[in-house]
BALOBA-1460 file (C-alpha; in Angstrom, 3 decimals):
// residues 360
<rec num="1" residu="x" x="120.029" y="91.624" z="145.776"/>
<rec num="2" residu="x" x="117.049" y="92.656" z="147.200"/>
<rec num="3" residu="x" x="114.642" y="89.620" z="149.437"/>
<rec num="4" residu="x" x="111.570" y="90.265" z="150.525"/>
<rec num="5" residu="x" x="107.905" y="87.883" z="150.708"/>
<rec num="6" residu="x" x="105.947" y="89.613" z="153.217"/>
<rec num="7" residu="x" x="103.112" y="92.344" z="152.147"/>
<rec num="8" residu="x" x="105.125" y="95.058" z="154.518"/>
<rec num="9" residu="x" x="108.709" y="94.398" z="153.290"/>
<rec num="10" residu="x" x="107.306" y="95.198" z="149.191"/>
<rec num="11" residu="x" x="105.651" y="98.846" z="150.391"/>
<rec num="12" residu="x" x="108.834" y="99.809" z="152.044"/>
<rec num="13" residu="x" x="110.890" y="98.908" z="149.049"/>
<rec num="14" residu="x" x="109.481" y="100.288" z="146.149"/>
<rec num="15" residu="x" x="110.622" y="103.711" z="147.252"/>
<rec num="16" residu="x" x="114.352" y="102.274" z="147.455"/>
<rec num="17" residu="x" x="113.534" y="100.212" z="144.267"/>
<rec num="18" residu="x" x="112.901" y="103.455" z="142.309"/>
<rec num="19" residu="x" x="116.043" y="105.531" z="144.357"/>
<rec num="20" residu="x" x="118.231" y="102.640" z="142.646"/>
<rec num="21" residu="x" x="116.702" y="102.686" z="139.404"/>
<rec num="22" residu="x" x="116.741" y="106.858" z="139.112"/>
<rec num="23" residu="x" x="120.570" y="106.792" z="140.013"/>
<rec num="24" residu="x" x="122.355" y="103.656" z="137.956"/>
<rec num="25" residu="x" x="124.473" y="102.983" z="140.828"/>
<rec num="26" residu="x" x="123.565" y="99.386" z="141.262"/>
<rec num="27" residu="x" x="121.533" y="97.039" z="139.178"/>
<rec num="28" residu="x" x="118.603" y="95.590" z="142.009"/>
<rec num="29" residu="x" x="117.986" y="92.110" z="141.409"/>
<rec num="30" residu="x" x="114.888" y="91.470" z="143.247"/>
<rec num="31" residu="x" x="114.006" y="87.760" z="145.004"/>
<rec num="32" residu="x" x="110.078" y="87.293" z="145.906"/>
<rec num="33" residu="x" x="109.938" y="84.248" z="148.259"/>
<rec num="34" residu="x" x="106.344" y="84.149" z="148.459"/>
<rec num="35" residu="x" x="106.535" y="83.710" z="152.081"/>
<rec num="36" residu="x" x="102.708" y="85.986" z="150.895"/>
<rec num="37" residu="x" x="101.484" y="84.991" z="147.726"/>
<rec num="38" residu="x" x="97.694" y="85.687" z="147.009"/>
<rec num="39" residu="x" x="97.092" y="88.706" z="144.387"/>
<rec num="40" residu="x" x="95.928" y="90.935" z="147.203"/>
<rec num="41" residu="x" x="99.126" y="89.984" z="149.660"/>
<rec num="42" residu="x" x="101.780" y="90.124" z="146.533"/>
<rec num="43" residu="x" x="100.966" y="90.787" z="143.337"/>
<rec num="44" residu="x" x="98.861" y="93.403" z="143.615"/>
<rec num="45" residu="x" x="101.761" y="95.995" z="145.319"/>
<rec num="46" residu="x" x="103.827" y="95.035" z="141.886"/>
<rec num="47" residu="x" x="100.758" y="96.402" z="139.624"/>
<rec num="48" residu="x" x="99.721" y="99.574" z="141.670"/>
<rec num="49" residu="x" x="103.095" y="100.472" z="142.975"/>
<rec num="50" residu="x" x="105.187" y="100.190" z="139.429"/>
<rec num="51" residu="x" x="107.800" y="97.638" z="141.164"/>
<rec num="52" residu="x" x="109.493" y="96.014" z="138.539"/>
<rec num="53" residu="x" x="108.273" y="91.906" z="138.761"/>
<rec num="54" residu="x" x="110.861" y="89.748" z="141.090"/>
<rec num="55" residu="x" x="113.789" y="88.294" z="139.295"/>
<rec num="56" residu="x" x="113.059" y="84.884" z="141.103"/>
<rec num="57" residu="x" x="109.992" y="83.767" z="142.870"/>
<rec num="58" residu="x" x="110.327" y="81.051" z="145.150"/>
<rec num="59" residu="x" x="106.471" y="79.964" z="145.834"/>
<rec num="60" residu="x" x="107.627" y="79.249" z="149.395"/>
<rec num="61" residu="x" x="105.243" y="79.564" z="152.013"/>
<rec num="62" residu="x" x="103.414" y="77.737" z="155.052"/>
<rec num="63" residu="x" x="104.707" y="75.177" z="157.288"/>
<rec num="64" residu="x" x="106.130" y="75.468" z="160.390"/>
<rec num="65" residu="x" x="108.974" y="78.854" z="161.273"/>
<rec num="66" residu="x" x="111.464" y="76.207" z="160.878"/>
<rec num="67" residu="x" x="110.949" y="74.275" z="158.245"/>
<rec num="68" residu="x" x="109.872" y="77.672" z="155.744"/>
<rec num="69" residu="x" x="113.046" y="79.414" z="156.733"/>
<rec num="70" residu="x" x="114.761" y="76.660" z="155.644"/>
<rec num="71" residu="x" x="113.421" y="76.467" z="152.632"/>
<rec num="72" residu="x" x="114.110" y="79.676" z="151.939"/>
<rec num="73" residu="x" x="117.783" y="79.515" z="153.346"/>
<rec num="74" residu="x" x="118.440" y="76.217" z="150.899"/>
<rec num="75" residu="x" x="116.684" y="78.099" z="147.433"/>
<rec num="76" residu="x" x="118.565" y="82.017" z="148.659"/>
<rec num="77" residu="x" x="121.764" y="80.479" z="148.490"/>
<rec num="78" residu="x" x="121.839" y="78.732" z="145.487"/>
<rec num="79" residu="x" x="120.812" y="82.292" z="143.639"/>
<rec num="80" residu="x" x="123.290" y="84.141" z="145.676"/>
<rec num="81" residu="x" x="125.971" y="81.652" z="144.582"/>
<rec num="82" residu="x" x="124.844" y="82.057" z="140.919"/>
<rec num="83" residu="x" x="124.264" y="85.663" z="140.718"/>
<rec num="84" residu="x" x="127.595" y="86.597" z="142.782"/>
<rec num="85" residu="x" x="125.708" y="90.308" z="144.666"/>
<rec num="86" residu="x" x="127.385" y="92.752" z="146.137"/>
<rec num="87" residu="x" x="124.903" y="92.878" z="149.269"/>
<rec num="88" residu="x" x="121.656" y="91.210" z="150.265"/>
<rec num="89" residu="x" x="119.190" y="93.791" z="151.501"/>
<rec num="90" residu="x" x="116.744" y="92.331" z="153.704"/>
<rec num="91" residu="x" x="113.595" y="94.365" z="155.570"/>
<rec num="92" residu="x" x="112.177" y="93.921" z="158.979"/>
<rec num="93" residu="x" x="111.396" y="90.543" z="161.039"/>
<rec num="94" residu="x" x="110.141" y="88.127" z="158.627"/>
<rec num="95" residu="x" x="111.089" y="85.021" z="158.084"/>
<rec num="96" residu="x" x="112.120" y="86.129" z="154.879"/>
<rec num="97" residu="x" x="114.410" y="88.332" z="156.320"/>
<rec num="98" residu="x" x="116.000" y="85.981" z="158.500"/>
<rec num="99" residu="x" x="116.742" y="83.447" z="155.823"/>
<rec num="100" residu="x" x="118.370" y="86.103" z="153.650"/>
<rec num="101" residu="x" x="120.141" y="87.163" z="155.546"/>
<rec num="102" residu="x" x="121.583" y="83.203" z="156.709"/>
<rec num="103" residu="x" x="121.824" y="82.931" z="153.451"/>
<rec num="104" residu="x" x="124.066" y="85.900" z="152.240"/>
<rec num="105" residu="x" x="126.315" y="85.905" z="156.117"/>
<rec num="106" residu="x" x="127.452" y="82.277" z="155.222"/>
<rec num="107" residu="x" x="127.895" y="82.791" z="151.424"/>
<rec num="108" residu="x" x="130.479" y="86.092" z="152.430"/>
<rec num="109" residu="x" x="127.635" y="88.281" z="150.977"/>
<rec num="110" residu="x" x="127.599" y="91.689" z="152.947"/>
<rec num="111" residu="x" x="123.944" y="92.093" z="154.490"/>
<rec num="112" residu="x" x="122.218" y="95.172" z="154.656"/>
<rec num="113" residu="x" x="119.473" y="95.357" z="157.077"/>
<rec num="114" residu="x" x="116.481" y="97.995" z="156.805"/>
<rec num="115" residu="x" x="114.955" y="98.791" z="159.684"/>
<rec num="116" residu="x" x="117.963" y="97.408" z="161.787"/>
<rec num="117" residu="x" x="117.387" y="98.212" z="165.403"/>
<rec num="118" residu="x" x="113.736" y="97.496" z="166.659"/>
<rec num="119" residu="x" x="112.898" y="95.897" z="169.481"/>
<rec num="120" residu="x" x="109.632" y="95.197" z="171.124"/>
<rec num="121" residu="x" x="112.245" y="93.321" z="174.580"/>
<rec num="122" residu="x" x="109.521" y="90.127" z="174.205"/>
<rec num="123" residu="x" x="111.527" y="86.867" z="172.821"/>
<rec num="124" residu="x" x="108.077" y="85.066" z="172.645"/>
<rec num="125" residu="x" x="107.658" y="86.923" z="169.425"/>
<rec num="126" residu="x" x="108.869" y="85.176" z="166.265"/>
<rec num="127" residu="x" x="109.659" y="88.979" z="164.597"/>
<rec num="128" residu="x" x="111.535" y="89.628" z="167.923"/>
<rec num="129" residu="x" x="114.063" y="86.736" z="167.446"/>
<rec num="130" residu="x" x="114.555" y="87.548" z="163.394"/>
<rec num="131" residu="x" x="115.209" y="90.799" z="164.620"/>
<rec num="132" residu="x" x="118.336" y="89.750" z="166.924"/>
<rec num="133" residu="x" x="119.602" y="87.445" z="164.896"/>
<rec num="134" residu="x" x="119.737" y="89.078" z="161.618"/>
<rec num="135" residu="x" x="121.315" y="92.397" z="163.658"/>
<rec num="136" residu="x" x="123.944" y="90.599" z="164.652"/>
<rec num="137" residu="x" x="124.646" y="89.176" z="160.957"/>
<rec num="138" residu="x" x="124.642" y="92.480" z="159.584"/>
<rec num="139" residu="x" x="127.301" y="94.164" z="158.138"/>
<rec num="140" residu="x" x="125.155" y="97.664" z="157.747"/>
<rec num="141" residu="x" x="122.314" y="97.868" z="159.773"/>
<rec num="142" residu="x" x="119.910" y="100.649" z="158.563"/>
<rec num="143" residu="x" x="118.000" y="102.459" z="161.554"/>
<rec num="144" residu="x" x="114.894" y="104.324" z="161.312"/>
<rec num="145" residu="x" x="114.960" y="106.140" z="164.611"/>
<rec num="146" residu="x" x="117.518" y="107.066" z="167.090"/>
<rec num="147" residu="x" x="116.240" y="104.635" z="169.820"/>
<rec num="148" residu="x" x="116.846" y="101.991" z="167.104"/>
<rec num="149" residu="x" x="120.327" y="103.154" z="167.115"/>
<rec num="150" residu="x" x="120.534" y="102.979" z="171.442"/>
<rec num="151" residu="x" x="119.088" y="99.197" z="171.088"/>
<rec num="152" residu="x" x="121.951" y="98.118" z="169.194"/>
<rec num="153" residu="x" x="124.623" y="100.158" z="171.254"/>
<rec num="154" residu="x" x="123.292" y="98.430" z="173.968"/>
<rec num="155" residu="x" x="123.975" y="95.193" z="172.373"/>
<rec num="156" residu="x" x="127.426" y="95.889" z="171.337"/>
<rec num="157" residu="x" x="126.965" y="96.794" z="167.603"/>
<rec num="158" residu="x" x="128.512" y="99.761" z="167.171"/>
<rec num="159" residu="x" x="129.945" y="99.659" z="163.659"/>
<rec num="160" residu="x" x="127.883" y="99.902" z="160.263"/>
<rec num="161" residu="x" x="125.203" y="101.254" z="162.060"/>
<rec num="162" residu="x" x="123.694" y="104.545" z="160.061"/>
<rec num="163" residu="x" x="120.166" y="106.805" z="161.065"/>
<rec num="164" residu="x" x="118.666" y="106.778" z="157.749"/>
<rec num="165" residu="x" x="114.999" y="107.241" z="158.290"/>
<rec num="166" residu="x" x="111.765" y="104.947" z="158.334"/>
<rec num="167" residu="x" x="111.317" y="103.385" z="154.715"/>
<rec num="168" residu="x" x="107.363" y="103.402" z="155.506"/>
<rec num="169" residu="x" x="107.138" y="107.060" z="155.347"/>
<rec num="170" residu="x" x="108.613" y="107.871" z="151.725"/>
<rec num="171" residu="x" x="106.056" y="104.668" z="150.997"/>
<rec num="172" residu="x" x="103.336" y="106.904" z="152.418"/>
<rec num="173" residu="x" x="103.993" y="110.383" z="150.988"/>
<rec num="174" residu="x" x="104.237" y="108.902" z="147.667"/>
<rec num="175" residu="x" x="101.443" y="106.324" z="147.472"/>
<rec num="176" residu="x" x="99.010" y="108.798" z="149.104"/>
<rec num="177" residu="x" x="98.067" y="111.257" z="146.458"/>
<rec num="178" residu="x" x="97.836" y="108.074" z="144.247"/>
<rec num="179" residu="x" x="95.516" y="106.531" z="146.023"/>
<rec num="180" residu="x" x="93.461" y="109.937" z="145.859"/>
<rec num="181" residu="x" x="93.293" y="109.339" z="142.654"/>
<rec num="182" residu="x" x="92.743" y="105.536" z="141.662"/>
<rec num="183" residu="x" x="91.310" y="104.055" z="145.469"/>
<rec num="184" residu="x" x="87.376" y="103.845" z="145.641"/>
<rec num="185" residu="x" x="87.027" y="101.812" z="148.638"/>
<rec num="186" residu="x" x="85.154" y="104.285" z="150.707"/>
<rec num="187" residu="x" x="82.342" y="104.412" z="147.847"/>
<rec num="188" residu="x" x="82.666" y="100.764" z="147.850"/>
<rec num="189" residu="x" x="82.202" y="100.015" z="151.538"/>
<rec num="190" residu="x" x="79.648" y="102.878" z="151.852"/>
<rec num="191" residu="x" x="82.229" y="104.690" z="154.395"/>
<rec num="192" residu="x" x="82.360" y="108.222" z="155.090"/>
<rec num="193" residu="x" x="85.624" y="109.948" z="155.897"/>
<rec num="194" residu="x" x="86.332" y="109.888" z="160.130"/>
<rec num="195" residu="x" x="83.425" y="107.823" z="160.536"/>
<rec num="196" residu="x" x="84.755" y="104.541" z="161.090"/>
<rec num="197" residu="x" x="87.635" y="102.776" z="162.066"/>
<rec num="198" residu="x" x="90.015" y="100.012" z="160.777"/>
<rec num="199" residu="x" x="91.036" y="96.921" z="162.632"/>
<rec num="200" residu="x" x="93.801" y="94.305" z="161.299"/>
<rec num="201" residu="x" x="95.560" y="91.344" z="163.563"/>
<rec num="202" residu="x" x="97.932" y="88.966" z="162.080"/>
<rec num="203" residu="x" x="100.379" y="88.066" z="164.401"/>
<rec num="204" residu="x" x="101.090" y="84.567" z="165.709"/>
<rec num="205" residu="x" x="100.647" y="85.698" z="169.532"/>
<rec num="206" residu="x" x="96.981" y="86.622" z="168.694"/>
<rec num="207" residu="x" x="95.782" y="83.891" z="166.409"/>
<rec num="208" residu="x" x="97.323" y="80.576" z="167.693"/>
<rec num="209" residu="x" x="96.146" y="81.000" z="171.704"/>
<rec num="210" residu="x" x="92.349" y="80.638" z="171.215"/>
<rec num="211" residu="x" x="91.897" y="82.433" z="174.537"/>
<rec num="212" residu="x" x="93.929" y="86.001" z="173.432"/>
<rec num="213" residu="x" x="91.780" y="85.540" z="169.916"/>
<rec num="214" residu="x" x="88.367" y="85.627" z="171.689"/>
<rec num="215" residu="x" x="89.956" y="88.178" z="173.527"/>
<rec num="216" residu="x" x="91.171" y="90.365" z="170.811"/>
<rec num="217" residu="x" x="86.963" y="89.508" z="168.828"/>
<rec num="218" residu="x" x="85.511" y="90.703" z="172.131"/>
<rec num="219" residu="x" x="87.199" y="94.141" z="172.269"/>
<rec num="220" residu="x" x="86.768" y="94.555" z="168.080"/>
<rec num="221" residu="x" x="82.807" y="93.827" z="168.950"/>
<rec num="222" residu="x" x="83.131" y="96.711" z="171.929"/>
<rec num="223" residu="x" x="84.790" y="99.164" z="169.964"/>
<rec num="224" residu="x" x="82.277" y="98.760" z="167.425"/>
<rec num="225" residu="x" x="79.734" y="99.914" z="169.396"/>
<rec num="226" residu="x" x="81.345" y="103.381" z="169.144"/>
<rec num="227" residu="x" x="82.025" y="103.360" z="165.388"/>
<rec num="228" residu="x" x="82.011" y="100.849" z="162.964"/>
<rec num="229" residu="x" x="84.859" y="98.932" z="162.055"/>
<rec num="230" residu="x" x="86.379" y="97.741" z="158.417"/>
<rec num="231" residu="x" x="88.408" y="94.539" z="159.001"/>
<rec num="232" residu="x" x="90.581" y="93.282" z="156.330"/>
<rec num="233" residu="x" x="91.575" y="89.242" z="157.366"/>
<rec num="234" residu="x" x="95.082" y="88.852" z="156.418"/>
<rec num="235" residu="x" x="94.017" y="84.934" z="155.265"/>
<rec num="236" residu="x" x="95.916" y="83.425" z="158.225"/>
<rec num="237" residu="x" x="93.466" y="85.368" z="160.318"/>
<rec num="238" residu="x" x="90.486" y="84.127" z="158.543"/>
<rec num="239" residu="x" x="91.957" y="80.855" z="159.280"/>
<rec num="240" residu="x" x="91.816" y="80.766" z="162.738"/>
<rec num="241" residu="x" x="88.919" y="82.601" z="163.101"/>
<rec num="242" residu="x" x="87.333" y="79.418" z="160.969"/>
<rec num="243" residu="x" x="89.329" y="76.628" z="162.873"/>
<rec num="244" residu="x" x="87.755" y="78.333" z="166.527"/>
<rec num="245" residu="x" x="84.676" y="79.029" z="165.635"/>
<rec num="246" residu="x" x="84.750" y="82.525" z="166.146"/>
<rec num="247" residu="x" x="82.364" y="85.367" z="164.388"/>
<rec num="248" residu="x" x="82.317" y="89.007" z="164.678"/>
<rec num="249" residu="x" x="78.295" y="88.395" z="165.490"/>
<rec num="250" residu="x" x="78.492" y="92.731" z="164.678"/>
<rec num="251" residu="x" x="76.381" y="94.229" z="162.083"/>
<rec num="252" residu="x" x="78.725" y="97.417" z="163.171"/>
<rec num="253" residu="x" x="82.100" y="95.342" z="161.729"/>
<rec num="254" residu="x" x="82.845" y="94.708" z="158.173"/>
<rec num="255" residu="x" x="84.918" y="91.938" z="157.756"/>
<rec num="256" residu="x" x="86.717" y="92.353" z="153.991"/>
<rec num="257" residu="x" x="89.583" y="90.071" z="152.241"/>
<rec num="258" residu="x" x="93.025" y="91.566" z="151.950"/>
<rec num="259" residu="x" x="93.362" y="95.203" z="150.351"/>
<rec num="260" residu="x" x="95.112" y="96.364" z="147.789"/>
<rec num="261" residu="x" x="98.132" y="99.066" z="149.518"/>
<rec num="262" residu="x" x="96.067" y="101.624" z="147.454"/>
<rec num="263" residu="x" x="93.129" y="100.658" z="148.662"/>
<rec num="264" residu="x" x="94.682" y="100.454" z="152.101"/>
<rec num="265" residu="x" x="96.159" y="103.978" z="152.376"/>
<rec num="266" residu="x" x="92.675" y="105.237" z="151.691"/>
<rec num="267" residu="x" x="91.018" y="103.665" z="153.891"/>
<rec num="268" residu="x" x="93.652" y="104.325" z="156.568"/>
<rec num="269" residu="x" x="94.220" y="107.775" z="155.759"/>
<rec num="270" residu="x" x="90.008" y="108.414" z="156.108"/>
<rec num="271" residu="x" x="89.436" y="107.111" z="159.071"/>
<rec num="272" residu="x" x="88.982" y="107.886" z="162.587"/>
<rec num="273" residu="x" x="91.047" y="105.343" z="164.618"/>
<rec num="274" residu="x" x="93.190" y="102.091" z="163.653"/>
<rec num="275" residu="x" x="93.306" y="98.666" z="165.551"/>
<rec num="276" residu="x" x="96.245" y="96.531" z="165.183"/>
<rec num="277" residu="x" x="98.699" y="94.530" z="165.883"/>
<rec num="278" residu="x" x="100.832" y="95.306" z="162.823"/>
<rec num="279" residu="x" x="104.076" y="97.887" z="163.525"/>
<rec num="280" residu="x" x="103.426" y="98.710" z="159.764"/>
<rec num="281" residu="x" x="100.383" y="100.233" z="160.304"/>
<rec num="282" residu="x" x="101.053" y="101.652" z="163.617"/>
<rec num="283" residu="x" x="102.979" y="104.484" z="162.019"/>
<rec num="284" residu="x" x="100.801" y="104.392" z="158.903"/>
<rec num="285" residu="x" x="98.396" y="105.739" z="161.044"/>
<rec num="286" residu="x" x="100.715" y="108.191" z="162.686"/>
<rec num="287" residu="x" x="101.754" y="109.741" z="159.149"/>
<rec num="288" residu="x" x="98.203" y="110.046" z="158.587"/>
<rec num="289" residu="x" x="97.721" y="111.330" z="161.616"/>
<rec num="290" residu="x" x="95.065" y="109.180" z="163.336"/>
<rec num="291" residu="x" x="95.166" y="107.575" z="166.247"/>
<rec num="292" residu="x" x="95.674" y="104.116" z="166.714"/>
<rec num="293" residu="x" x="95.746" y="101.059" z="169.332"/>
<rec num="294" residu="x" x="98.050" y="98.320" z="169.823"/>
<rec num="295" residu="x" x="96.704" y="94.820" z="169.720"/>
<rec num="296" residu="x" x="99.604" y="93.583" z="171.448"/>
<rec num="297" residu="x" x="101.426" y="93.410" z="175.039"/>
<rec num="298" residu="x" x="104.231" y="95.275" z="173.653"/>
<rec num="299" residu="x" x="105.040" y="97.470" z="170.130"/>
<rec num="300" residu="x" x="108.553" y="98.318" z="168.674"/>
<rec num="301" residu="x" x="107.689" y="101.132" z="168.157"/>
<rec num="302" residu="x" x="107.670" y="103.226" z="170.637"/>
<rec num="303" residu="x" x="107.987" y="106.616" z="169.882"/>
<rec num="304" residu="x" x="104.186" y="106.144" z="168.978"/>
<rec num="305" residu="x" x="102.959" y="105.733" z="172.166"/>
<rec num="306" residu="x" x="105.400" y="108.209" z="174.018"/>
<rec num="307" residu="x" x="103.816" y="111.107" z="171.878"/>
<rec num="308" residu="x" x="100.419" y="110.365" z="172.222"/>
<rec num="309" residu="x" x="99.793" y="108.605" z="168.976"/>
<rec num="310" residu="x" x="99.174" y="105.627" z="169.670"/>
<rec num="311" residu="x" x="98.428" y="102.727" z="172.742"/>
<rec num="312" residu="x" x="98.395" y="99.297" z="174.019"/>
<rec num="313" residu="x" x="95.144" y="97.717" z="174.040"/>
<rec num="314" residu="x" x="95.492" y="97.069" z="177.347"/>
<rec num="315" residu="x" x="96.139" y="100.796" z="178.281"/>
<rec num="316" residu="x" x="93.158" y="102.952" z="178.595"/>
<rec num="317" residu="x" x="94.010" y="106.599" z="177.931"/>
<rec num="318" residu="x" x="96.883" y="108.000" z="175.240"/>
<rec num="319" residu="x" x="99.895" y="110.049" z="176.608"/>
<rec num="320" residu="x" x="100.035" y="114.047" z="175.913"/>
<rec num="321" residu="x" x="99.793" y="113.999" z="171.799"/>
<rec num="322" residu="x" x="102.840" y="115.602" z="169.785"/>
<rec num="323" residu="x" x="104.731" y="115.223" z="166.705"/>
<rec num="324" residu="x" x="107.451" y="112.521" z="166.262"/>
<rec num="325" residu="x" x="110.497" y="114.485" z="165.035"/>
<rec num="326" residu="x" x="112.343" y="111.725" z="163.630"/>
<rec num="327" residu="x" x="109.089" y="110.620" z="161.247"/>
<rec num="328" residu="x" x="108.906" y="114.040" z="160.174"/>
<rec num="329" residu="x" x="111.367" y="113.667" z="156.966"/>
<rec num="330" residu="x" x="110.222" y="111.329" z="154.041"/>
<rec num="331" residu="x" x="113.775" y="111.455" z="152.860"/>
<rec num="332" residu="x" x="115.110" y="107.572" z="153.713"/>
<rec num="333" residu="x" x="115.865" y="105.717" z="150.358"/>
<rec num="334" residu="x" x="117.581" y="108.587" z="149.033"/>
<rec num="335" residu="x" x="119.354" y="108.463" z="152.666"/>
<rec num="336" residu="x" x="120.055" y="104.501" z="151.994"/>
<rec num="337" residu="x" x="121.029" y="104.887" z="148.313"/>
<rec num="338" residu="x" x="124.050" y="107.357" z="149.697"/>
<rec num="339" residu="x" x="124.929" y="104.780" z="152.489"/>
<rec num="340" residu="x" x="125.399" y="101.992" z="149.991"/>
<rec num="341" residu="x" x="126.881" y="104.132" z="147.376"/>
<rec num="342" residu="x" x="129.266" y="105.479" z="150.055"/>
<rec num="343" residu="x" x="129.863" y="101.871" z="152.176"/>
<rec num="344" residu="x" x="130.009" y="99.176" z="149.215"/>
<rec num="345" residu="x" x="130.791" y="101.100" z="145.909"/>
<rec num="346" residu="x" x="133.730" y="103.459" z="147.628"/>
<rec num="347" residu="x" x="134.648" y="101.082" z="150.246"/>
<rec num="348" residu="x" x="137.974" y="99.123" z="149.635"/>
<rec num="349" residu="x" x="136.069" y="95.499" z="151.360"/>
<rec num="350" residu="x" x="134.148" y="95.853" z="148.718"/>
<rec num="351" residu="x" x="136.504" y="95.938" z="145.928"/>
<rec num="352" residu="x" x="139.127" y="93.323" z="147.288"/>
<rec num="353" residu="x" x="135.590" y="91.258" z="148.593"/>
<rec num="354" residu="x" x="136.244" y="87.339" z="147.135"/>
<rec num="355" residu="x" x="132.601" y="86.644" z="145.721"/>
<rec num="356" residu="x" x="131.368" y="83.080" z="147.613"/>
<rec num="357" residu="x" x="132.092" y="79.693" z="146.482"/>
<rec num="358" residu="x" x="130.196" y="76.928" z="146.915"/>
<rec num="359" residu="x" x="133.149" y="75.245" z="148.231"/>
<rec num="360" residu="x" x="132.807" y="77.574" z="151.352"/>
């Protein structure tokens, strides 16, 4: 059973989606939660992408951190009772991926964590605390770099832990050339390839302190005198931008609704430097190869910054630029399809595994 709801967690499983489909080892049974539900957050990555549509949708979203995750913990564990998986995969830092993997630990379900390993060492964050938690639940925790690997040796999880490669990479090399093809954004927006830049925030930490959100407007507005922007507004950023009273006041920034991932590759892939505060699209850009800043105090990704790629917003020059090595093989759901195939189909816990009761 795969769970996902966030816009990041259905780009980096398609290309696992498709491993499992190829090689009949499992049958996927996919659970949307709808933590993101608008066409351009959801459905749209279903259409362009060829993911078969979620088994179950839950149409759970907004509230408080609490009160969605458990939600999403009550309606997860009355599927995983019914459909009786072998694992729960879970991606990232979401609360989607926390209350999966709740869920599947106290049902006896095995959980599989993808992208097991990140930390950005700031327990403000929301991600940062899903991250922890739903490590320490894990019973294989999937790591896309070797540092991700140290982080968790350093927290005493040794066992299940495998270097398979960052998901987000096969997303790229095979959604690229597509979007070649079938994206017309730059036509659309009147951009012209290196010309411009692209700026995205999300995160709680920049949109619910007014002060760090006139902070994070002010330096979009100086950047733009440089180059012009193209801002996509995730719709909680829209939000707050509406509830403070804040405007771009920028003929140089174009503020646009959420994109399409198609639509988003291109323009990422085109242009001359990325803004954000999303780890997504911090190594989007990298795989692209264009620079990018942090819109953060901290990133999870570090490796971007230590070889030039990328940079904190509050840092003003980039490090000595050079390839990251481990980012360098597009090779990770066919390196996660082995692992399972390997841990759960060959393993004995699996075959002797009681499935849960909703006694327990």
């Amino acid at each position: 059973m795969t769970i996902v709801g966030a816009r990041p967690q259905f780009i980096k499983a398609f290309p696992l989606s498709r491993a499992l489909r190829q090689h009949k080892a499992f049958e996927e049974i996919l659970v949307h939660t709808g933590q993101h539900f608008n066409w351009n957050m959801s459905d749209v990555f279903f259409a362009e992408l060829g993911i078969e549509p979620p088994r179950y949708f839950l149409n759970i979203h907004g509230g408080s951190h609490g009160a969605m995750t458990g939600r999403m913990l009550s309606a997860i564990e009355e599927i995983l009772l019914d459909e009786r998986p072998a694992a729960a995969l879970v991606y990232g830092d979401t609360n989607s991926t926390l209350a999966g993997a709740l869920a599947a630990a106290k049902c006896g379900v095995p959980v599989v964590h993808i992208e097991a390993g990140l930390r950005s060492f700031n327990r403000r964050m929301p991600e940062e605390i899903n991250r922890v938690v739903v490590d320490h639940l894990s019973s294989l925790l999937l790591c896309p770099t070797d540092k991700a690997v140290a982080n968790l040796s350093r927290e005493g999880i040794l066992d299940g832990v495998h270097l398979v490669g960052d998901m987000m990479f096969d997303a790229v090399r095979i959604a690229t050339p597509i979007a070649a093809r079938k994206s017309h954004i730059l036509e659309h927006l009147g951009l012209t390839p290196r010309s411009y830049g692209v700026a995205t925030f999300h995160r709680q930490e920049n949109l619910d302190s007014r002060e760090r959100l006139t902070s994070i407007v002010a330096y979009l507005r100086d950047q733009a005198r440089t180059m012009p922007l193209v801002v996509p507004l995730h719709p909680r950023t829209q939000e707050a931008l509406e509830r403070t009273n804040l405007r771009f006041d920028s003929d140089a920034i174009k503020p646009t609704g959420p994109l399409g991932y198609l639509d988003m590759c291109q323009l990422t892939r085109s242009a001359a430097m990325v803004l954000t505060d999303s780890g997504g699209l911090q190594r989007e850009a990298y795989f692209h190869r264009v620079p990018s800043v942090t819109l953060r105090d901290q990133t999870e990704w570090t490796e971007t910054i230590e070889c030039g790629w990328n940079r904190l917003w509050t840092t003003p020059k980039y490090l000595p630029r050079r390839d990251i090595p481990q980012y360098d093989n597009a090779r990770a759901a066919e390196a996660i399809h082995q692992t399972l195939e390997r841990e759960l189909i060959k393993s004995r816990d699996f075959e002797s595994r009681s499935p849960p009761s909703r006694n327990q």
